[in-house]
Each structure stands twice: as C-alpha cells, then as structure tokens.
N, C-alpha and C positions, 0 to 999 in steps of 0.2 A: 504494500500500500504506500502512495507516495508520501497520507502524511503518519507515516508510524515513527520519524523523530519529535514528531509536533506535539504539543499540551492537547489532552483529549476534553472539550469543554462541557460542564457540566450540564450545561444545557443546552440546546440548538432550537431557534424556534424559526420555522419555515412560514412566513404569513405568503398563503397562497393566494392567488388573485388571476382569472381568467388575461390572456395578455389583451383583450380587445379593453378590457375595463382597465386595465390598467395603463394602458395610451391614453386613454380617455382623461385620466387622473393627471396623467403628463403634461398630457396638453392643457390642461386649464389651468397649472401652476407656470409652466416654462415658457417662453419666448421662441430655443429655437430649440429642434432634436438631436438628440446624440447619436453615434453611428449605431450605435448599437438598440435604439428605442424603432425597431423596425418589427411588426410582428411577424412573421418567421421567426426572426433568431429570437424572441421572446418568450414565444412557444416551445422552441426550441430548448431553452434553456428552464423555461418551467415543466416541461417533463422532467431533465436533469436534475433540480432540485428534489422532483416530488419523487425520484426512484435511491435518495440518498436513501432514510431510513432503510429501506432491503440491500442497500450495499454495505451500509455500517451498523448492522445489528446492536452491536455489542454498545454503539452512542445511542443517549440520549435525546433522538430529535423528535420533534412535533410540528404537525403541520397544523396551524391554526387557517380557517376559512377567513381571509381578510374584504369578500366581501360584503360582509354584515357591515353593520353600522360602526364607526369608529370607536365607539363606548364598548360596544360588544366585542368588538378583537380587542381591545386593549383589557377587558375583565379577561378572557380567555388566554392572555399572556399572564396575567398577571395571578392568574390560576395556578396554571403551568410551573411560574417561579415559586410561587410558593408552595407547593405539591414537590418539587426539587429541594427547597431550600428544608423545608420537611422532614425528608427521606435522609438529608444531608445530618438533621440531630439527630436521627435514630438511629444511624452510627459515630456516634458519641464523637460528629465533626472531625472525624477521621479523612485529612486530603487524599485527594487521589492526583491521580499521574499528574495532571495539569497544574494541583497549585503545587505539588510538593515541587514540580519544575521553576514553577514560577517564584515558587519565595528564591531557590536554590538561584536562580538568575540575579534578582531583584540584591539578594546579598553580595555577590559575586561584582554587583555592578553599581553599590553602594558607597559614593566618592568620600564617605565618611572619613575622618583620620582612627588609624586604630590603633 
C-alpha cells in the first residue's frame, strides 16, 4: 500500500455529494472553474472516494450523504467524531499508529533548548 509509512487517521469522513450538485455549489460561490471542476473527472473521482472504505478495511472511514441540509451533514459529522472520540476512552486513550507517530515527530522537531 502506498500509504503504509503514513499516520493511519483516526477518523476519515467522506461527505458524499452527487458531482452535478456539487458544480452547482461551485458555481454559485466561485467566479471562475478549476481544471479539475469538470464532471467526468468528478464523477470520476467520487466513485474513487466512495470505493476507499472496501480498499482500506482495517480505516476508519465514513461516508456521510452531504446532500441533506447543511445542519444535517454537519450533526452526522459531528456524530461520527464523537462515536470515535468515544471508542477512543474505552480504550483507556491508548494512541494508535498515527498519534504515537505524530507526538514521536512533533518531539523530534521540537526547536526547544534541552
């Protein structure tokens, strides 16, 4: 797997969103399009997303439906972390791969004097 030196994050939340609706969203905030805001490679790339979960079993990801109402995806993230952050005390806040990397970096890269 390319990322198996990478921090595996504890949580991944995929908000899914049709790519017609989601141009639609584009265009009413942006001015001009990016190369990439073209539906093919939109669709394209949200299949890709929605086929991660069955490629990385063993992560944490969730795909929340972002076309609901904005109160409504954001309760259903907000679910999500807290149902994680949860599961996270019930093993008595025991890190895993990611943050034990990440403090291991964070010290490592700490301009402290010692």
């Amino acid at each position: 797997a390319l990322h198996k030196k990478l921090p595996i994050p504890n949580l991944t939340l995929i908000l899914d969103l049709p790519a017609k609706t989601a141009l639609k969203r584009i265009h009413k905030r942006a001015k001009h399009r990016e190369l990439f805001e073209k539906i093919e490679f939109m669709q394209k790339l949200r299949k890709k997303y929605l086929s991660l979960p069955k490629l990385l079993p063993k992560e944490n990801i969730k795909t929340i439906n972002a076309n609901a109402p904005t109160q409504k995806v954001f309760a259903l993230a907000v679910k999500e972390i807290e149902k994680t952050l949860s599961e996270q005390r019930e093993t008595k806040g025991k890190p895993n791969t990611a943050k034990k990397r990440l403090t291991k970096e964070n010290k490592n890269n700490n301009p402290q004097k010692k």
